[in-house]
VEXLOTOR-181289 format. One record per atom (N, C-alpha, C, O): x, y, z. Coordinates in steps of 0.2 Angstrom, whole numbers, plus 5000, padded with zeros to 4 digits. Layout:
N
XYZ
...
//
This chain:
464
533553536029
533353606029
533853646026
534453646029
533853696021
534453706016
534153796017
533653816015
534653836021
534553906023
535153936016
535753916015
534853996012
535254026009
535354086014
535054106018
536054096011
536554186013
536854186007
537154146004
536354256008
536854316001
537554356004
537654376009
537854355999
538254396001
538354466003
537854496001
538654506006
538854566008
539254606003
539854586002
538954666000
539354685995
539454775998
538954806001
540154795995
540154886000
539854905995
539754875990
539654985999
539355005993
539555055990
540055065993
539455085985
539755095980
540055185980
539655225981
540655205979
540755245979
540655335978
540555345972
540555385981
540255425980
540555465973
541155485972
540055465969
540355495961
539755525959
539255525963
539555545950
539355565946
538955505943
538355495942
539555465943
539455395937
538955335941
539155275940
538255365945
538155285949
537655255946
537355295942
537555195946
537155135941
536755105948
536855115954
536155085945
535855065948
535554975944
535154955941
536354955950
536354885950
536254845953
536554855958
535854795953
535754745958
536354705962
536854675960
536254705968
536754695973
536754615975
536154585974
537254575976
536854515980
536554505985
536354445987
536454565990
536054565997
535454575993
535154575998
535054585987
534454585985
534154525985
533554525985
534454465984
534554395981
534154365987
534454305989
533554395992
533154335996
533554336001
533454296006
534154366002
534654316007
534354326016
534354376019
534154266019
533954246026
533354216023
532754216026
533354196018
532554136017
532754056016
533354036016
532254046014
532153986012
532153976003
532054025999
532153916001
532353925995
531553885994
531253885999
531253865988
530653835985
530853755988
530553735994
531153735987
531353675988
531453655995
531153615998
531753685998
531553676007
530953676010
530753636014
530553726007
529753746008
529353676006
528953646010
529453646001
529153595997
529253526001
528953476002
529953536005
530153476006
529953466014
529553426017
530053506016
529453526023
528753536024
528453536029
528653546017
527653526018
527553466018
527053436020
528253416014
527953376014
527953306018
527553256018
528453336022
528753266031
528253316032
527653276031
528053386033
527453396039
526853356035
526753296039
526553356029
525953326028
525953236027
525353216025
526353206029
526453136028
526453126035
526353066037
526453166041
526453166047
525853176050
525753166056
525353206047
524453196049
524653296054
524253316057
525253326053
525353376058
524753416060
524553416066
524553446054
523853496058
523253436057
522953436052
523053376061
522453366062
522553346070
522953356074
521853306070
521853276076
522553246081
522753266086
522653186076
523253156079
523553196083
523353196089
523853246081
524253286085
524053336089
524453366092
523253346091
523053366097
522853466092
523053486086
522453486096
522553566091
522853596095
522653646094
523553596100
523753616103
524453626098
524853666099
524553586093
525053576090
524853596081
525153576076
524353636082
524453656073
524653726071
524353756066
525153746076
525453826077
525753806068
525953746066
525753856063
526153826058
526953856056
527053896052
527353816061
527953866062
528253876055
528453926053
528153826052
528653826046
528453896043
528853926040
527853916043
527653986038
527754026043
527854076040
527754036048
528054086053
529054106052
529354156052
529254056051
529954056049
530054096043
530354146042
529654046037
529854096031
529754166031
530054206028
529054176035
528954266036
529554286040
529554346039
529954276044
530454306047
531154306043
531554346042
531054246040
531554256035
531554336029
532054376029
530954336026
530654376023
530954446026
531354496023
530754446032
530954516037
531554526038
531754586037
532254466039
532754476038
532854496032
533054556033
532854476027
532954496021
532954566021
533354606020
532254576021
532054656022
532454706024
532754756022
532554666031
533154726034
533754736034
534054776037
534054676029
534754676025
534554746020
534954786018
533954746018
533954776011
534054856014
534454896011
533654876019
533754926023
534254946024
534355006024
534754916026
535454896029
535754936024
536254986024
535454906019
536054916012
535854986009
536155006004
535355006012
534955066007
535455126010
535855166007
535455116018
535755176021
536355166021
536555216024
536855126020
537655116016
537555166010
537955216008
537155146006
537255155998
537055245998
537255285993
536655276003
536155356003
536855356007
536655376013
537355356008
537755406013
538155446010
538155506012
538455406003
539055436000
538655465997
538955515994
538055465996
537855515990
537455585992
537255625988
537155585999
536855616000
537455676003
537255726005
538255656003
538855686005
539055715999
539455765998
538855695994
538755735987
538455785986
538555835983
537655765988
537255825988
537455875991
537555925988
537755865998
537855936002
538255976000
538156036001
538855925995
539355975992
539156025988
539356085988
538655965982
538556025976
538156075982
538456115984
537456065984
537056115987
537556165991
537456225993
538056145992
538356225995
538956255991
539256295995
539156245984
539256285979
538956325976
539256375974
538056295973
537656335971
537556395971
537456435966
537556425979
537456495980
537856535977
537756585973
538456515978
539156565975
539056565969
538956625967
539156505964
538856505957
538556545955
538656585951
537756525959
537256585957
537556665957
537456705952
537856675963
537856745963
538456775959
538556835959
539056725955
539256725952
539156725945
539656745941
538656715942
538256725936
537756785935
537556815930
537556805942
537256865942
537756945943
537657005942
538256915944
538856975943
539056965938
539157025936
539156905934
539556935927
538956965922
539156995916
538356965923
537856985920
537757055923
537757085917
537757085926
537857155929
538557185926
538657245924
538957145925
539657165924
539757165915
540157195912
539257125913
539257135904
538757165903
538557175896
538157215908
537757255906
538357315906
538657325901
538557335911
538957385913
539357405906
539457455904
539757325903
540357355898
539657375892
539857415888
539157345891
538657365886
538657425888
539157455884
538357465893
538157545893
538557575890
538457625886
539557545893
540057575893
540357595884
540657635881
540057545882
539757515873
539457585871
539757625868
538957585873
538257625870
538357705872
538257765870
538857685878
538857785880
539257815875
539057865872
540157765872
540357805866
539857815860
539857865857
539457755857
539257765853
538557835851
538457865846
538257825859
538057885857
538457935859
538157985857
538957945862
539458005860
539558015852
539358065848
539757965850
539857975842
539458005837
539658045834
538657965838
538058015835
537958095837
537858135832
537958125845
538058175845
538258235843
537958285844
538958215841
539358215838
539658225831
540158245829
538958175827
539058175819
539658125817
539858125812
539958095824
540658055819
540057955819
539557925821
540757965815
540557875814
540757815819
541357815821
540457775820
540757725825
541257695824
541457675818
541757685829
542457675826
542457615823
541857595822
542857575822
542957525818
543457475818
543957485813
543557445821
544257405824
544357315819
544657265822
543957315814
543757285809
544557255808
544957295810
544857175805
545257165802
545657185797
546257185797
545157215793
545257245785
545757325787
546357335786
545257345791
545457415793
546057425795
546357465792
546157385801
546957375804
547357355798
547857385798
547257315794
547857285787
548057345785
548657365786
547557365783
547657445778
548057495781
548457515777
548057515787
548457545789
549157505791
549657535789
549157465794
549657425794
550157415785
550657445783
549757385782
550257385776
550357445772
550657445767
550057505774
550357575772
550757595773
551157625769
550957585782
551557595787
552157545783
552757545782
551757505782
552457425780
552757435774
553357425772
552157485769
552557475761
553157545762
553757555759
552757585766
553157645768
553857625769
554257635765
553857595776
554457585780
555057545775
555657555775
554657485770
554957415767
555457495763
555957515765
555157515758
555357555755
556157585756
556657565752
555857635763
556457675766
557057645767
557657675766
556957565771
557357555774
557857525766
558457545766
557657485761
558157485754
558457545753
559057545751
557857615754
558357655752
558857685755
559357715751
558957685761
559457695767
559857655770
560157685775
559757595769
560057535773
560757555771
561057555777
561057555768
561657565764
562057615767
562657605768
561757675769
562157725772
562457705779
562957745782
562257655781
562257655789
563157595790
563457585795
563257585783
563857555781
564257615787
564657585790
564257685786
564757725789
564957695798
565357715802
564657675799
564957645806
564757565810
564457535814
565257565803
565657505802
565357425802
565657375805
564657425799
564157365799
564257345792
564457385787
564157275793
564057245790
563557245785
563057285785
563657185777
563157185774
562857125774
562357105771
563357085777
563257005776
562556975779
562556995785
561956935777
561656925779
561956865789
562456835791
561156875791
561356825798
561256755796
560756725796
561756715794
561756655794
561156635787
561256655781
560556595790
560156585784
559556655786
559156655781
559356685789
558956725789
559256795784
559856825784
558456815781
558856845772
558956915776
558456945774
559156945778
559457005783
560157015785
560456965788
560357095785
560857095787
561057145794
560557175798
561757155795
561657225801
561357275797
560857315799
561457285790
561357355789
560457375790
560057425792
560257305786
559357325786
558957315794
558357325795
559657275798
559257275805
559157345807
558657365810
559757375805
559857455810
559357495808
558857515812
559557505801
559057545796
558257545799
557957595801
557857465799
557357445798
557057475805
556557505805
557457455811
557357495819
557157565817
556757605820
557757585811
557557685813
557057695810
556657725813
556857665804
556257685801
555657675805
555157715806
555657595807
554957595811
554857635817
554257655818
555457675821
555557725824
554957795821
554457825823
555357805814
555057865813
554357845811
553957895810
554157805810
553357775807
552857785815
552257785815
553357775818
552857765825
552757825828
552257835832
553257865827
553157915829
552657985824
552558045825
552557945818
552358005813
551557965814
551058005813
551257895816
550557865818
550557915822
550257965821
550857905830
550657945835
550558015835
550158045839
550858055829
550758115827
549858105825
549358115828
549958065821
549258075817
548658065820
548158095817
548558005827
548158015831
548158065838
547658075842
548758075838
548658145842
548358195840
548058225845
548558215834
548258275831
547558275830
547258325830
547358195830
546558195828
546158195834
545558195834
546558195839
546158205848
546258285848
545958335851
546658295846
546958395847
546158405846
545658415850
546158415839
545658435835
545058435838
544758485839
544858355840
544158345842
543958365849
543358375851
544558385853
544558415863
544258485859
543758515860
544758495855
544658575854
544058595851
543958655851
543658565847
542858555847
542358555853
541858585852
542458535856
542458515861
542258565865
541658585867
542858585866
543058645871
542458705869
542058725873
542658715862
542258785861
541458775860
541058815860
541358705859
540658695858
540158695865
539558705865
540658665871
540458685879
540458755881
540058775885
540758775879
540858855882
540158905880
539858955882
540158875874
539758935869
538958905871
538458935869
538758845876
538158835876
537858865882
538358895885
537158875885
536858895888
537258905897
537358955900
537358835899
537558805905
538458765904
538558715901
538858805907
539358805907
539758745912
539858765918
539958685912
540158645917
541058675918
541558645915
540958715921
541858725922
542258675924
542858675921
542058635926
542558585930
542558525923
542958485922
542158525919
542158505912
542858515906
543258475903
542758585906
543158625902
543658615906
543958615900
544058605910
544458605914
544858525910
545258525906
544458485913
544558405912
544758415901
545258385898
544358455898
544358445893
545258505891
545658485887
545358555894
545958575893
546558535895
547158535893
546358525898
546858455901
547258415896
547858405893
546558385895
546758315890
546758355883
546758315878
546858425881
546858455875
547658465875
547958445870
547958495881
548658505881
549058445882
549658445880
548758375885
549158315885
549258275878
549658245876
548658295874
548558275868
549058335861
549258315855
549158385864
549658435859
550358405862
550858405859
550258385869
550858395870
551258315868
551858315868
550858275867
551258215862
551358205854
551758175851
550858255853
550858275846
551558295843
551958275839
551658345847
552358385847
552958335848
553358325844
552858305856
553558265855
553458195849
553858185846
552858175848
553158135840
553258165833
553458135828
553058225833
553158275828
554158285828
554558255824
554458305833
554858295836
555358245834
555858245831
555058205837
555558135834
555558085830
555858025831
555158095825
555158095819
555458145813
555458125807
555658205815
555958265813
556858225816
557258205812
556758225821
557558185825
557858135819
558358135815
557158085822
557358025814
557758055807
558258035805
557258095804
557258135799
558158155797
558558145792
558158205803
558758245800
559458195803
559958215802
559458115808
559958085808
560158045802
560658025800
559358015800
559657985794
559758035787
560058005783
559658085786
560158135780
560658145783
561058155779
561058145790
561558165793
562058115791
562558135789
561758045791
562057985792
562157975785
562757955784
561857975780
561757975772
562358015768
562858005764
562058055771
562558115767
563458105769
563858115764
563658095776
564358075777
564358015774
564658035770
564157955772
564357895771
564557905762
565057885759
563957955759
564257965752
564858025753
565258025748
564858055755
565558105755
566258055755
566758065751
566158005759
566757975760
566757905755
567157865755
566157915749
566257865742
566357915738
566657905732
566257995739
566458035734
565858065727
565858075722
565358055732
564858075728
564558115730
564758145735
564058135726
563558205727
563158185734
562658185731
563058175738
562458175742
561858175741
561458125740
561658265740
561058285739
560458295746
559858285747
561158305749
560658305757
559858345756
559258315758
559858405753
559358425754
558758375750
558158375752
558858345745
558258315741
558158235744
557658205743
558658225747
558458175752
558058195757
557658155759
558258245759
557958285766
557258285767
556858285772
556958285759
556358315757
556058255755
555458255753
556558195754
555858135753
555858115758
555258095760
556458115763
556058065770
555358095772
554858065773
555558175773
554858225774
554258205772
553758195775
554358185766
553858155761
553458115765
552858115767
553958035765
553657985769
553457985774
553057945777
553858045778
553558065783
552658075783
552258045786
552758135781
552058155780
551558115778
550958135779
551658055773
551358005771
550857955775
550257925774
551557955781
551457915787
550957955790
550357925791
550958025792
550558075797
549658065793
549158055796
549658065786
549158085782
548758025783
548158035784
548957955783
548757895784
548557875790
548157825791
548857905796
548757885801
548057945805
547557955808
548457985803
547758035804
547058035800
546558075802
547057995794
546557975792
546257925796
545657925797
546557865798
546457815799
546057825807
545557795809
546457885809
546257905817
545557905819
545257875814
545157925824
544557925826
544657945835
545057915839
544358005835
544358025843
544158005845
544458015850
543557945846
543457895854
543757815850
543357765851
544257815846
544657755845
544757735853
544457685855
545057765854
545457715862
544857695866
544857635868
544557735868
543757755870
543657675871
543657635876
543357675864
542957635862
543357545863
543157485865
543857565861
544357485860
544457465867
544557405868
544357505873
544357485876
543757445879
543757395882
543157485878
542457475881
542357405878
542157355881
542557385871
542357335866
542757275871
542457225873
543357295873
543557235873
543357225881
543157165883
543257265884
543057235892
542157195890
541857165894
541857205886
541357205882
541457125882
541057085886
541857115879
541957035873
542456995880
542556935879
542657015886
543056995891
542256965896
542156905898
541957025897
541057015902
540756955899
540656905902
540656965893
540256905888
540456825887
540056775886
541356835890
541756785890
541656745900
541456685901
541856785902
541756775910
540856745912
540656705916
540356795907
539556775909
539456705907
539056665910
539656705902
539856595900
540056565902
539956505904
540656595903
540856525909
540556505916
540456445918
540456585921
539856585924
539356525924
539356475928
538856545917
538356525919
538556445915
538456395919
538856425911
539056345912
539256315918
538956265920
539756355921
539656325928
538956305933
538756255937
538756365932
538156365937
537656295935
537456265940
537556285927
537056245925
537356195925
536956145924
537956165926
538156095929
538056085935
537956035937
538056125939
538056105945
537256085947
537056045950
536956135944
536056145947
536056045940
535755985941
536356045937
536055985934
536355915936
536155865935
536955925940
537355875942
536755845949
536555795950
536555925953
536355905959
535355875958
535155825960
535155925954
534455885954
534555805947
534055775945
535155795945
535255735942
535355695948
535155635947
535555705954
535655645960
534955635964
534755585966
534755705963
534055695967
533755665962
533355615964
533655665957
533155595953
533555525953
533155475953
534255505953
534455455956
534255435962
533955385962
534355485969
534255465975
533555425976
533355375979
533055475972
532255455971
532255375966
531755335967
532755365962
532755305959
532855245964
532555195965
533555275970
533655215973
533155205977
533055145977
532755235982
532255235988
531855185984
531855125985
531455205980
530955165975
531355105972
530855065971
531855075970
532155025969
532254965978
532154905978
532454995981
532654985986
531754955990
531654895991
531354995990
530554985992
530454925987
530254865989
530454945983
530054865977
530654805978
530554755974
531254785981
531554745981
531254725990
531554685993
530854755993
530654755999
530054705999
530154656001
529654725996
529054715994
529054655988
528554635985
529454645988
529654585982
529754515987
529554455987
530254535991
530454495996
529954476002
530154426005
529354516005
528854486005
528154456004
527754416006
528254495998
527854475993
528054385993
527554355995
528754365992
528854305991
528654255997
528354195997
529054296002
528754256009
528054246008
527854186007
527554296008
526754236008
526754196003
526554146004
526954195996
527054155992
527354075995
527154015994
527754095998
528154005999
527554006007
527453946009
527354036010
526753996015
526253976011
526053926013
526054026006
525453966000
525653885998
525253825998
526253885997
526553835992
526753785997
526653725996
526953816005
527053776011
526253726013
526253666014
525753766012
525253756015
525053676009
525053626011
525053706001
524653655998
525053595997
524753535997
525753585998
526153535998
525953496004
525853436003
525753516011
525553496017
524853476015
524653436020
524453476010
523753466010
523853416003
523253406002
524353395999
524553365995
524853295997
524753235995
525353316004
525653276006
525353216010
525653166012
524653226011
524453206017
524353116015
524253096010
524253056021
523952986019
523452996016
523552966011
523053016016
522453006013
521953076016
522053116021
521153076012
521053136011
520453136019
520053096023
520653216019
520253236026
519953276023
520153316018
519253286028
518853356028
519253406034
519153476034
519553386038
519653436041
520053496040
520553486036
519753546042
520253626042
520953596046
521153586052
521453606037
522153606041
522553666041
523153666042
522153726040
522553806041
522153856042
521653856038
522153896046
521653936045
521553956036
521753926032
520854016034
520954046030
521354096027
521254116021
521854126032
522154186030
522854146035
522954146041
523354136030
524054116035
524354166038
524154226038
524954156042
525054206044
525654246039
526054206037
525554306038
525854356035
526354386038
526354416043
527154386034
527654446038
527554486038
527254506033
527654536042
527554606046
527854666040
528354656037
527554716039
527554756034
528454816036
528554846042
528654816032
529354866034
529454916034
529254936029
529654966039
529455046039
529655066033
529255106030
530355046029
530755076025
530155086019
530255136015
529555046018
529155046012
528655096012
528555136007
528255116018
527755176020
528355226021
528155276018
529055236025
529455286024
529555316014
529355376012
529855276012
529955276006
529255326000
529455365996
528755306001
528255315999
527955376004
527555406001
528155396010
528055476010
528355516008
528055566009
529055516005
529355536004
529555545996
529955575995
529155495991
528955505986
528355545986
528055555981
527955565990
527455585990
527255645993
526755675993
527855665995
528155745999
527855746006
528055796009
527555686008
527755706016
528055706019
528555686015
528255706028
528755696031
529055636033
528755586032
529355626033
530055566031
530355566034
530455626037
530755506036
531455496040
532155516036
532755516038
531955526028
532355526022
532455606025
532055636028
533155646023
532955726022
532755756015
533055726010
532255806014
532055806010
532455876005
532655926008
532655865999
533255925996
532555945992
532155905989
532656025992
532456065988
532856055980
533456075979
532456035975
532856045967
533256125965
532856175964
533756135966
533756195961
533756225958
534356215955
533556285955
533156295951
533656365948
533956405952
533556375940
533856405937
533356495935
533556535932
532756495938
532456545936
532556615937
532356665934
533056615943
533156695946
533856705939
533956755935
534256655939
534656675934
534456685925
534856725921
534056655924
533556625917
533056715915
532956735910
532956745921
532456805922
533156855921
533056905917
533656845924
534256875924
534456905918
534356965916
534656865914
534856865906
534256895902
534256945899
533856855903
533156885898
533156955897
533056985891
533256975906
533357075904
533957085901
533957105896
534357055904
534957075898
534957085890
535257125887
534557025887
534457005882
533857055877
533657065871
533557075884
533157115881
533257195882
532857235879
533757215885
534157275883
534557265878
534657325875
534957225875
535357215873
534957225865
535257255861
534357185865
533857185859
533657275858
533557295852
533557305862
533157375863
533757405860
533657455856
534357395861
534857435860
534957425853
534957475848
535057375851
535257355842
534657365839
534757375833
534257375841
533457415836
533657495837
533357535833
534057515842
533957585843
534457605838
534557665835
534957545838
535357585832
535557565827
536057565825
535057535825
534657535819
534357585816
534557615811
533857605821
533457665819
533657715819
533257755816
534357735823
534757785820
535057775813
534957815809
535357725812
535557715805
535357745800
535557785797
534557705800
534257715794
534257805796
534457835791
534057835801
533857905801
534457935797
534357975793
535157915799
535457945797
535757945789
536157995786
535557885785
535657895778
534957895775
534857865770
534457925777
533757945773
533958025771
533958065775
533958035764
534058115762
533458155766
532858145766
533758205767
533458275770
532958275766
532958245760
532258305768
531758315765
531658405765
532058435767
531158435762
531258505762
530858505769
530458455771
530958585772
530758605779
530058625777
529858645771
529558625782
528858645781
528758725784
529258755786
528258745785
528358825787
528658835793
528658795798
528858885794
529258905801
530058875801
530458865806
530158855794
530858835795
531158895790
531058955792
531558865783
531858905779
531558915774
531158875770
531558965772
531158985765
530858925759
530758925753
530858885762
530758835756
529958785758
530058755763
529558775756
528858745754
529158675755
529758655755
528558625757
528758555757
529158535751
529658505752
528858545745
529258525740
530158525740
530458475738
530358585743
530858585742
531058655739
531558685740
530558665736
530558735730
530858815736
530758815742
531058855733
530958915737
530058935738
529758915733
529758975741
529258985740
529259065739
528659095738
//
């Protein structure tokens, strides 16, 4: 009699990456092989066992009683092995399911948090239509433009003055291999000095201007907000009063480099010419002023700020929701594992008794093959006996089937509270770029002539 053992294998480690491999505790192990079964039908049937001879006190038919218990064992190794293998992973479920929440409510705040920088977007913008200005513009090209007018400015000055600075006592020699020396390091600091200070004139003065619009345009209306005007003389005198000090010291700049200029050629013995020099730094000065106060915009700052918290919200709500969406997919990717292995596990149950009746068939005809010679008598019942059915197969199957279970049952979850989320977002965000659109167009469609009750003029356009 030749009894198989499978072996015992651990089970497999709680991860991401689990495979749904066949174990050798699947392998029948506590049965009987084909060939035991055969070889035992066939000493019982060469031995007359289920007839007379032997009395009917004696045709209990153990050998297929055996095999069904084998079957059973087997069964309940496989069991054995289901609840080793559901431990580590169902310690996984718990993890992600109690991250989810936070994630969730973490992608619904950065979506409240990138509507807000939207509004905070659309409130200057419509300041700016109110207003008749244009939306600022923080564009690449823009920034160059300004930038290399400052640079050709500065590049300039600093050749024409680098020299002067010779008067206390620098050098010309460049640094080593880099093509510069003391003179144009000195020089190149005072200019960008005065550049910096003649930009911040030029956006100062362009905040001066637009408070002070402002100011008289609040005043002069119906309903007067005092604490308004207030807030607005405020920032009118903070805005002159930087004005002034870089007006200031860029005049500083101004009058040390002709200071500096002019002693350096007295002591070569030349003309100077303080005052025509005086009158081009001025120049570039004001060149600096003209360019940068062109270049200015009263809700520049405004705006550069809201933009960029804007594109930060947009940046934090992606990562947000990436996170969120690995985890809702890592967790219901286990629970369709989980449901892979129960149902793997049930048909390896069901296989293994399956087989057991199978080797009581094959026990039986061996025994009825094996026999001296042929009888009429009944040597097994019609129905043998059958191993006993295993909870784990009706558990398994209610529990594919959503009823109550000894398994716990995990809710999937679900992306819709956050999916609804975005959609508004998406669809304010869509409402807003048609609205300003439609201001667009409104605002480069030429005037049409006024109809009665406006200005002297007929639809045509004509006087009337």
């Amino acid at each position: 009699m030749r009894f198989r053992r499978g072996r015992r294998t651990s089970p497999a480690p709680a991860s991401s990456e689990h495979a749904l491999a066949m174990s050798t505790t699947q392998q029948l192990a506590g049965t009987y092989d084909d060939e035991a079964v055969e070889v035992l039908g066939t000493e019982d049937g060469r031995a007359q066992l289920f007839t007379d001879t032997w009395g009917t006190g004696n045709r209990e038919p153990r050998v297929v009683h055996a095999v069904n218990c084998g079957g059973e064992v087997s069964s309940s190794l496989v069991s054995h092995d289901l609840h080793g293998s559901l431990a580590p992973l169902e310690q996984e479920l718990e993890t992600v399911a109690a991250l989810a929440p936070k994630a969730e409510s973490g992608v619904i705040s950065a979506a409240d948090m990138a509507e807000s920088s939207d509004n905070d977007v659309a409130a200057v913008e419509n300041a700016c239509r109110e207003e008749d200005l244009p939306i600022p513009e923080h564009s690449l090209p823009r920034r160059a433009l300004e930038a290399s007018g400052l640079g050709l400015l500065g590049i300039g000055d600093v050749y024409f003055t680098s020299i002067a600075f010779q008067v206390f006592g620098l050098s010309d020699r460049n640094f080593g291999v880099l093509p510069f020396n003391e003179l144009q390091l000195v020089a190149s600091s005072t200019i960008v000095a005065m550049l910096l200070c003649t930009r911040l004139a030029g956006h100062a003065t362009c905040q001066v201007g637009h408070l002070m619009e402002k100011t008289r345009s609040g005043r002069s209306g119906p309903d007067v907000d005092e604490c308004r005007m207030r807030r607005l003389c405020v920032r009118s005198w903070f805005a002159a009063g930087s004005a002034v000090v870089a007006v200031l010291g860029a005049l500083a700049v101004l009058v040390g480099l002709s200071e500096v200029r002019a002693s350096y050629l007295v002591q070569s013995g030349i003309d100077a010419h303080q005052s025509q020099f005086l009158l081009i730094q001025m120049g570039i000065a004001a060149a600096g002023f003209v360019l940068s106060l062109w270049m200015a915009h009263p809700y520049d700052r405004e705006y550069r700020s809201a933009t960029r918290r804007q594109s930060q919200a947009s940046r934090e709500l992606e990562k947000a929701y990436i996170g969120f969406a690995t985890l809702v997919g890592t967790f219901n990717g286990l629970l369709q594992f989980r449901a892979g292995m129960l149902a793997q596990h049930r048909d390896w149950i069901v296989a293994i008794l399956d087989d057991a009746r199978r080797k009581g068939l094959l026990y039986a005809r061996r025994v009825q093959l094996a026999q001296p010679e042929a009888t009429d008598e009944r040597l097994f019942p019609a129905d043998l006996p059958a191993p006993r059915g295993a909870l784990l197969v009706a558990e398994v199957n209610n529990y594919l089937a959503g009823l109550p279970t000894m398994f716990k049952a995990y809710e999937p979850l679900s992306m819709v509270r956050v999916q609804t989320r975005l959609e508004k977002l998406d669809v304010r965000r869509e409402e807003r770029r048609a609205g300003k659109a439609s201001a667009s167009f409104i605002d480069i469609t030429p005037p049409r002539g006024r109809t009665r009750g406006g200005t002297g003029m007929n639809g045509n356009g004509k006087p009337r």
